[in-house]
C-alpha positions as CSV (number, residue, x, y, z in Angstrom):
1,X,-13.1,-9.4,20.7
2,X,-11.6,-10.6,17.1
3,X,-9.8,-7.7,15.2
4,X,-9.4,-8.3,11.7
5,X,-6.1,-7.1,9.7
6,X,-8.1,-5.3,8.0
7,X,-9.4,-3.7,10.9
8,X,-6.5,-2.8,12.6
9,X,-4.4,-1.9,9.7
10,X,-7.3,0.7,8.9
11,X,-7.5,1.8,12.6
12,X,-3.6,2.4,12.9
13,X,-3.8,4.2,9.7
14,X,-7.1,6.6,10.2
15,X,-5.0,7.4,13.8
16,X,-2.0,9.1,11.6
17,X,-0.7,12.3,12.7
18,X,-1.7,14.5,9.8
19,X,1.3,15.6,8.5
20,X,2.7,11.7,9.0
21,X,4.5,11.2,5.6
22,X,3.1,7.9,3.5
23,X,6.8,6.4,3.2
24,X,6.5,6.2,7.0
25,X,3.5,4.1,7.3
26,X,4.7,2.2,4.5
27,X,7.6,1.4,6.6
28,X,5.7,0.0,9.9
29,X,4.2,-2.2,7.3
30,X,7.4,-3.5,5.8
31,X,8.5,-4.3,9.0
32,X,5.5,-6.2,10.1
33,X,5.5,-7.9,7.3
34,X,8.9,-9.8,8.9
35,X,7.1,-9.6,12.4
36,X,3.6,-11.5,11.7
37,X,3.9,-15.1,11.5
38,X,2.0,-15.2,8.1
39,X,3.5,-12.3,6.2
40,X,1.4,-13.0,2.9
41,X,-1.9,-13.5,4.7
42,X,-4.1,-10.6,5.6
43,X,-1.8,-7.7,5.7
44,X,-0.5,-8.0,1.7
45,X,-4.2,-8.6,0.7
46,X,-5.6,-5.2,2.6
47,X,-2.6,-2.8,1.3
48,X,-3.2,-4.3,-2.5
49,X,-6.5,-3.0,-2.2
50,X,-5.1,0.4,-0.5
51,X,-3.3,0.4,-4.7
52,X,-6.6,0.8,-6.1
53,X,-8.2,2.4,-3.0
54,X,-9.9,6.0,-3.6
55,X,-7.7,7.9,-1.4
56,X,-4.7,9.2,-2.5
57,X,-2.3,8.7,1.0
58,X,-3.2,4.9,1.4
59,X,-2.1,4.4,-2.3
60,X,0.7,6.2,-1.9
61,X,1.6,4.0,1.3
62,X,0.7,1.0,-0.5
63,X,3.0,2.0,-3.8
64,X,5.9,3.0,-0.6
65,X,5.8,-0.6,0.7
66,X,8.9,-2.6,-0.6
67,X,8.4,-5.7,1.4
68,X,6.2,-7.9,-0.8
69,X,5.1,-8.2,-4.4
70,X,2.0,-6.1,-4.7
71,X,1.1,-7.4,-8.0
72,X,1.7,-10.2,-9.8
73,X,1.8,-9.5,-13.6
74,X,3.5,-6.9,-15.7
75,X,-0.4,-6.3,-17.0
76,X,-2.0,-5.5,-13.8
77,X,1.2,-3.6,-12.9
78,X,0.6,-1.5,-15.9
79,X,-3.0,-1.6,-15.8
80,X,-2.9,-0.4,-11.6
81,X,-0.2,2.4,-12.6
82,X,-2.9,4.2,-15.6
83,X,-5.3,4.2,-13.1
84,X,-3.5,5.8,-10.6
85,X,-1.4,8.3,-12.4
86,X,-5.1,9.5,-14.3
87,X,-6.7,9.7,-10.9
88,X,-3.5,11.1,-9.5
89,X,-1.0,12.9,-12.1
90,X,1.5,13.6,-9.2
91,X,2.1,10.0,-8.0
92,X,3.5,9.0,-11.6
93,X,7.2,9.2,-10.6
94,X,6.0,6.9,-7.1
95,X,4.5,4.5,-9.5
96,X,6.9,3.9,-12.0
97,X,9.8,3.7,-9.1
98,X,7.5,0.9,-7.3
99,X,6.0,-0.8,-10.0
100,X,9.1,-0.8,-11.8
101,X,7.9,0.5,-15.2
């Protein structure tokens, strides 16, 4: 059986402890990112969808990650960081510290 990175990174994460904080995912993912032989394949394409995600914790992981450029423009920086902070007021000061706005 194939298991996409997709896949698994959505497993691992839907099999948090509840009260796991985001920053700790994030985290694991950093430090697969130096552990997986392709580090810009799969695994950065599934967590910059997590940025634009509906669910608050997986953007919040996603926004923790400090192991690879999420986005490639100041525009779609900008443009990702409204969305978020209208969908979620409280992330504004994770957004501006990762996006570096």
């Amino acid at each position: 059986m194939s298991l996409t990175m997709d896949a698994a990174i959505d497993s691992l994460f839907g099999h948090l402890a509840p009260h796991t904080p985001p920053e700790f995912f994030a985290e694991i993912l950093d430090d697969m990112i130096w552990l997986i032989d392709d580090p810009e394949m799969d695994l950065q394409r599934v967590v910059r969808g997590w940025i634009s995600a509906n669910h608050v914790k997986k953007a919040q992981v996603a926004l923790s990650i400090r192991g690879m450029a999420l986005l490639e423009s100041d525009a779609e920086r900008h443009a990702i960081a409204e969305q978020i902070v209208r969908r979620w007021p409280e992330l504004e000061p994770l957004c501006r510290t990762s996006l570096q706005l």
